[in-house]
C-alpha positions in Angstrom: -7.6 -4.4 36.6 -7.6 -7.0 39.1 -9.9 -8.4 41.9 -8.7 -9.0 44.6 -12.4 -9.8 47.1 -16.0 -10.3 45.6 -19.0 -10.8 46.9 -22.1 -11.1 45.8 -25.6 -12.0 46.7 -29.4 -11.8 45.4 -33.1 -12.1 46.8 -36.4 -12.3 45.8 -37.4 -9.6 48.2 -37.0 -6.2 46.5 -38.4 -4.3 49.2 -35.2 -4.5 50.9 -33.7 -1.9 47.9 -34.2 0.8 50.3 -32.9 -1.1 53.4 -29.9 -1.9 51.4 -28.9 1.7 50.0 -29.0 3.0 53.7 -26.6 0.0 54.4 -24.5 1.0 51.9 -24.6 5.4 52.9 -24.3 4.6 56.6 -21.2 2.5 55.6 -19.8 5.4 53.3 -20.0 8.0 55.9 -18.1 5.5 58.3 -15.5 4.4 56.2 -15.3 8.2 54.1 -16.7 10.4 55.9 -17.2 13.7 53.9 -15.0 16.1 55.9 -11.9 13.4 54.6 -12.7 12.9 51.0 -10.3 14.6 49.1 -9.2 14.7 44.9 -7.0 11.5 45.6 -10.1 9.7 47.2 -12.7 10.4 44.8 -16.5 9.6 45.3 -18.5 8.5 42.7 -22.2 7.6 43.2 -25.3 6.5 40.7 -28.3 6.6 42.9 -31.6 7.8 41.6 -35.6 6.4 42.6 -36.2 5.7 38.6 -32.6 4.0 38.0 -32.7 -0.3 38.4 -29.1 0.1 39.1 -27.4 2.1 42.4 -23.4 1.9 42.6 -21.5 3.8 44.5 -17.3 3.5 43.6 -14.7 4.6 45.6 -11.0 5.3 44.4 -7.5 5.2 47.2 -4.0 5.6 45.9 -1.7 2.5 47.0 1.4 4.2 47.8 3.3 0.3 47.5 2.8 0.9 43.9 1.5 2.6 40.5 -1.8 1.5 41.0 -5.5 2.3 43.0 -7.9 0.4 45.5 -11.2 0.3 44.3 -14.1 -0.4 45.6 -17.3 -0.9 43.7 -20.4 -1.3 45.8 -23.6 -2.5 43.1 -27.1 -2.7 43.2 -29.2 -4.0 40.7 -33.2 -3.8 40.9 -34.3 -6.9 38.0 -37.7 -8.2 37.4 -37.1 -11.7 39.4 -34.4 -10.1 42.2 -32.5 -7.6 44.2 -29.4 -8.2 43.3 -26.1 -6.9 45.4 -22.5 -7.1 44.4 -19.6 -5.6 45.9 -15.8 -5.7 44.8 -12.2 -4.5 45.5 -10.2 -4.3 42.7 -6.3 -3.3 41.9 -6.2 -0.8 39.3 -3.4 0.2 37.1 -2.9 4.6 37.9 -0.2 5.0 34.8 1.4 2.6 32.1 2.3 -0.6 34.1 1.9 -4.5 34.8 0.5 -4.8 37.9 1.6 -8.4 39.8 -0.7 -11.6 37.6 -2.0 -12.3 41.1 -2.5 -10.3 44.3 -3.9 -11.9 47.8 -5.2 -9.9 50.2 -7.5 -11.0 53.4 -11.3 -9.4 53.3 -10.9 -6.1 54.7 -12.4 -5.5 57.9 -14.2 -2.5 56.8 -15.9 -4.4 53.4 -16.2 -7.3 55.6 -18.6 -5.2 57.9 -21.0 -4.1 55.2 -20.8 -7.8 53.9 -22.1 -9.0 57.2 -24.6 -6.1 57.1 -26.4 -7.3 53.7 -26.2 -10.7 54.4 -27.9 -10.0 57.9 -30.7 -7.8 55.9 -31.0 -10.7 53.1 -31.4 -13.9 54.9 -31.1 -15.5 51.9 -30.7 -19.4 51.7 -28.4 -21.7 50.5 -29.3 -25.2 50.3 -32.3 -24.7 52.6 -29.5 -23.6 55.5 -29.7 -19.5 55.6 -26.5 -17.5 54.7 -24.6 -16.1 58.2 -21.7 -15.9 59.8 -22.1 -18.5 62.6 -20.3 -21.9 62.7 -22.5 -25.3 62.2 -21.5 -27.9 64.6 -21.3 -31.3 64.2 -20.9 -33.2 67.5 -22.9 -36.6 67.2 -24.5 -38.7 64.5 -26.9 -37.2 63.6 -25.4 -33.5 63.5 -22.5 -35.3 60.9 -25.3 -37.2 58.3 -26.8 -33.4 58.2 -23.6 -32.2 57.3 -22.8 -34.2 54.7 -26.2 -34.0 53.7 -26.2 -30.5 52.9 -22.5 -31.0 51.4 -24.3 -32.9 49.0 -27.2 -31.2 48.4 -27.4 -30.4 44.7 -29.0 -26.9 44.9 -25.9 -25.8 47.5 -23.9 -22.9 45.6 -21.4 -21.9 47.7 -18.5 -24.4 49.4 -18.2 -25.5 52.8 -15.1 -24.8 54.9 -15.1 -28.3 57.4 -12.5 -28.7 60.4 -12.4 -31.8 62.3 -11.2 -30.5 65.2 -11.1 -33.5 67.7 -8.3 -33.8 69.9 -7.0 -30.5 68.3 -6.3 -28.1 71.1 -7.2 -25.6 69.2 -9.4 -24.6 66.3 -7.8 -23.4 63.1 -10.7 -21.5 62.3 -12.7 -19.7 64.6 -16.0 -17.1 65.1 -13.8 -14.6 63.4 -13.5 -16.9 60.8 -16.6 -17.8 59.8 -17.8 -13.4 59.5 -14.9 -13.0 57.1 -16.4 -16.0 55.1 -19.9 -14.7 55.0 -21.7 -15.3 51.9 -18.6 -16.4 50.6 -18.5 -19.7 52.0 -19.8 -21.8 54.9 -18.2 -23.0 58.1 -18.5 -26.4 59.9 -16.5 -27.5 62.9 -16.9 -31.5 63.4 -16.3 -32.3 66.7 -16.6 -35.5 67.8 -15.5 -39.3 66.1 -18.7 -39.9 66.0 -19.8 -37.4 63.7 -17.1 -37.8 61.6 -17.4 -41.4 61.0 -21.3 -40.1 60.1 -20.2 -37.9 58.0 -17.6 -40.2 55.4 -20.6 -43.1 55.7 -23.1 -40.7 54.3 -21.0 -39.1 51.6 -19.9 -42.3 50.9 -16.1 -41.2 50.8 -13.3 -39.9 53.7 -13.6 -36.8 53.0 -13.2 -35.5 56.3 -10.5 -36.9 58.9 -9.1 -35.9 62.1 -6.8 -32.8 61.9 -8.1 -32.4 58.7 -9.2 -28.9 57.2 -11.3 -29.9 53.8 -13.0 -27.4 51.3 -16.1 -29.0 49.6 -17.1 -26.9 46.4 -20.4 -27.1 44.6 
């Protein structure tokens, strides 16, 4: 088996269990809805109010090859968190070696209940809350934050920076930055200015006109 897109994110809040399983059914029925589910898209759901854990696992043929999609949708009610996961994996359907690596883009239809949880969450990360917008560094100021928060020790997911001056256009866009949701952030720099603020900060060039730079953890 082989995954292929993961996400996953926690809160403190467990109130939000509730909030989140209807997330997850209203997704089901619009993704599989139950006149279409037949014996080659099985259904499997664990949902019960005494059970910490609520999954919900979903099973499509690939017709490119031996194998299945699956999709795992997990929620996990611990002592300290509410915990959500959600995967898409590449499983073997009959005796075979499925490809050592597979890439696929985040689905538009898991990207949408990604979006959804992160929306209900509004967890932080680094102080800066989890979302799908682009941050926006235009002047001095704007750039030290940046690279203030690149640095910031309790960060735990990477930043995505373009320096997009005298570009004209943006690699990455709006679209973007939802199919990175709690997956990574996104930061357009947009002027010299802020990118000269940015490097002095760090203390390094990390970022540089043209440039498209991934800062991890």
């Amino acid at each position: 088996m082989i995954t292929t897109y993961g996400f996953s994110i926690a809160t403190p809040n467990k109130d939000l269990r509730q909030a989140a399983i209807d997330a997850v059914f209203r997704w089901l029925d619009e993704v599989h809805p139950h006149e279409k589910r037949t014996n080659s898209t099985p259904v499997n759901i664990r949902h019960s109010p005494n059970d910490a854990i609520f999954r919900v696992d979903v099973l499509e043929q690939d017709s490119k090859q031996a194998a299945a999609r699956g999709t795992t949708v997990t929620l996990i009610t611990s002592k300290d968190e509410l915990y959500f996961d959600l995967r898409r994996t590449l499983r073997p359907t009959k005796s075979a070696l499925l490809p050592r690596r597979t890439i696929d883009r985040p689905e538009p239809r898991l990207n949408k209940l990604t979006l959804e949880i992160v929306k209900l969450f509004k967890v932080r990360d680094a102080e800066k809350i989890i979302d799908a917008e682009i941050t926006i560094a235009n002047d001095q100021l704007s750039g030290q934050s940046l690279a203030a928060f690149a640095e910031a020790p309790s960060r735990r997911l990477p930043i995505l920076i373009e320096v997009i001056v005298g570009k004209p256009a943006a690699i990455t866009s709006s679209v973007t930055a939802k199919q990175l949701a709690g997956i990574a952030h996104l930061a357009h720099v947009s002027s010299h200015m802020a990118d000269a603020a940015f490097n002095d900060l760090y203390g390094a060039k990390a970022i540089g006109s043209g440039w498209i730079t991934v800062i991890w953890p």
